[in-house]
C-alpha positions in Angstrom: 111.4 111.0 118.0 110.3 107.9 118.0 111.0 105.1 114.8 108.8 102.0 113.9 110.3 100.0 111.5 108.4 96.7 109.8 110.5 94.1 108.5 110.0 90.4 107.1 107.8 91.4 104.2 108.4 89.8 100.8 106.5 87.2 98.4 105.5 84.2 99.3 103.7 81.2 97.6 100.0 80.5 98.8 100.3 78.2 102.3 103.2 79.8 102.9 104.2 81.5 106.1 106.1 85.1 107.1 107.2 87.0 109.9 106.4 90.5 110.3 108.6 92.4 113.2 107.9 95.7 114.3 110.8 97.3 116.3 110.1 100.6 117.7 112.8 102.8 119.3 113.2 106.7 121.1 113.6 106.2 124.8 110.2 104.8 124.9 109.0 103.9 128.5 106.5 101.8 127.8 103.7 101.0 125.5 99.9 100.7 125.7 99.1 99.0 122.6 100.3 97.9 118.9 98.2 97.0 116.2 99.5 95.4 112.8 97.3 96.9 110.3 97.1 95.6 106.3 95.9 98.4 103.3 95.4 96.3 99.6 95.3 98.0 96.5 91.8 99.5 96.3 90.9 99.2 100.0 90.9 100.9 102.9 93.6 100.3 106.0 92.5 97.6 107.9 93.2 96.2 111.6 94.9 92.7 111.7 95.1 91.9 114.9 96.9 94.4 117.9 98.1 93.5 121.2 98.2 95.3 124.5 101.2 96.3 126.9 99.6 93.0 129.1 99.7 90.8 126.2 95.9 90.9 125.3 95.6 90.0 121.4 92.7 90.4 119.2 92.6 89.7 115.7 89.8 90.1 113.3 88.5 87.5 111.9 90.6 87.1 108.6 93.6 86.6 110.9 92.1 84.0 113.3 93.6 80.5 113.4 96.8 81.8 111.3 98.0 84.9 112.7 100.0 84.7 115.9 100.6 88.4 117.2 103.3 88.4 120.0 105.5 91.3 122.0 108.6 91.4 123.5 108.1 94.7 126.1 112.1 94.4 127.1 112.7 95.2 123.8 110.3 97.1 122.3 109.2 94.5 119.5 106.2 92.9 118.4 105.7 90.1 115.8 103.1 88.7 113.5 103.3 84.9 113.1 101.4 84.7 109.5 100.8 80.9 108.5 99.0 79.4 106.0 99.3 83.0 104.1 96.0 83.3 100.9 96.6 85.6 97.9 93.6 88.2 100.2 96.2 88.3 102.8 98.4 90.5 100.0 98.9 94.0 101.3 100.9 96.4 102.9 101.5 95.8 106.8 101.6 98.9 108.9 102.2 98.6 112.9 101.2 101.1 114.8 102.6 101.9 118.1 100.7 103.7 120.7 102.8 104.2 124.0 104.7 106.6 125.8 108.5 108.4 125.1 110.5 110.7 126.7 110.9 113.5 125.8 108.0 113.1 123.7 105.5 111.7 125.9 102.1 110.2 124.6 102.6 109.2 120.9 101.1 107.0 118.0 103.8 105.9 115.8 103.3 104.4 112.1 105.8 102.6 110.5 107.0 102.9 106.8 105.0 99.3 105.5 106.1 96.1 104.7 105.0 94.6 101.6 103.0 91.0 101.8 102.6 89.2 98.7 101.2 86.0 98.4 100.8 84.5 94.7 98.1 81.5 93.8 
């Protein structure tokens, strides 16, 4: 099986600034792409910005200029850099791990959440 587990949530003051890790795990081989995706109350699950195995980021356009997205392949990890965080950036933070495991093979992999508040 593989895990994906977010970490570095919590609550933060506007202008403020987390780091959200994503650690994935399972005798993965490799991985193809991660994506850190955000759900608020009342809205639908959004992308933030996602990465390939190559290091290609994208982010949408909320995320631009203060969201660093990063990856570690050796070990599996990838982090969002949030700076400057806005009470909109509130939300849940999912990462999502496409890639391949043995015995497994091809996968998409959620992770539990990570809780983002940011307060005025």
């Amino acid at each position: 099986q593989v895990h994906v587990v977010e970490s570095g949530g919590g609550r933060v003051q506007s202008g403020g600034s987390l780091k959200l890790t994503c650690v994935a795990s399972g005798n993965i081989s490799g991985t193809y792409v991660t994506g850190w995706h955000r759900q608020a109350p009342g809205k639908e699950r959004e992308l933030v910005a996602a990465i390939t195995n190559g290091g290609s980021a994208n982010y949408k356009d909320p995320a631009k200029g203060r969201f660093t997205i990063s990856r570690d392949n050796a070990k599996n990890t990838v982090t969002l850099q949030m700076n400057d965080l806005q009470p909109d950036d509130t939300a849940v933070y999912y990462c999502k791990v496409s890639g391949w495991a043995l015995p497994l093979g091809p996968f998409d992999s959620w992770g539990q959440g990570t809780q983002v508040t940011v307060s005025s």
